[in-house]
C-alpha positions, 0 to 999 in steps of 0.5 A: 748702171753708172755707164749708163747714167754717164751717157745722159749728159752726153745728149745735152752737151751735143745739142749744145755744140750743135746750137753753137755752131749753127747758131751763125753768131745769132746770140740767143742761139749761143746762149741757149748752146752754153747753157746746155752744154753748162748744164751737162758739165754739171749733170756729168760732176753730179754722177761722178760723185 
């Protein structure tokens, strides 16, 4: 149960990137990517604990 509840963070934190690096310098795209990828550094703390 706990590998598979660590995966799920996983999907948001790629999303993010991806929002980054196709946001072209675009802020609101880079805001929504940090955003995500935050979201998901806090999601992954919350299931090691």
């Amino acid at each position: 149960m706990a590998a598979g509840s660590a995966g799920l963070p996983f999907i948001p934190f790629v999303v993010g990137l991806g929002a980054i690096f196709v946001s072209g310098g675009n802020m609101m795209y880079m805001i929504v990517g940090d955003a995500l990828v935050l979201l998901a550094g806090i999601a992954f703390l919350k299931v090691l604990k």
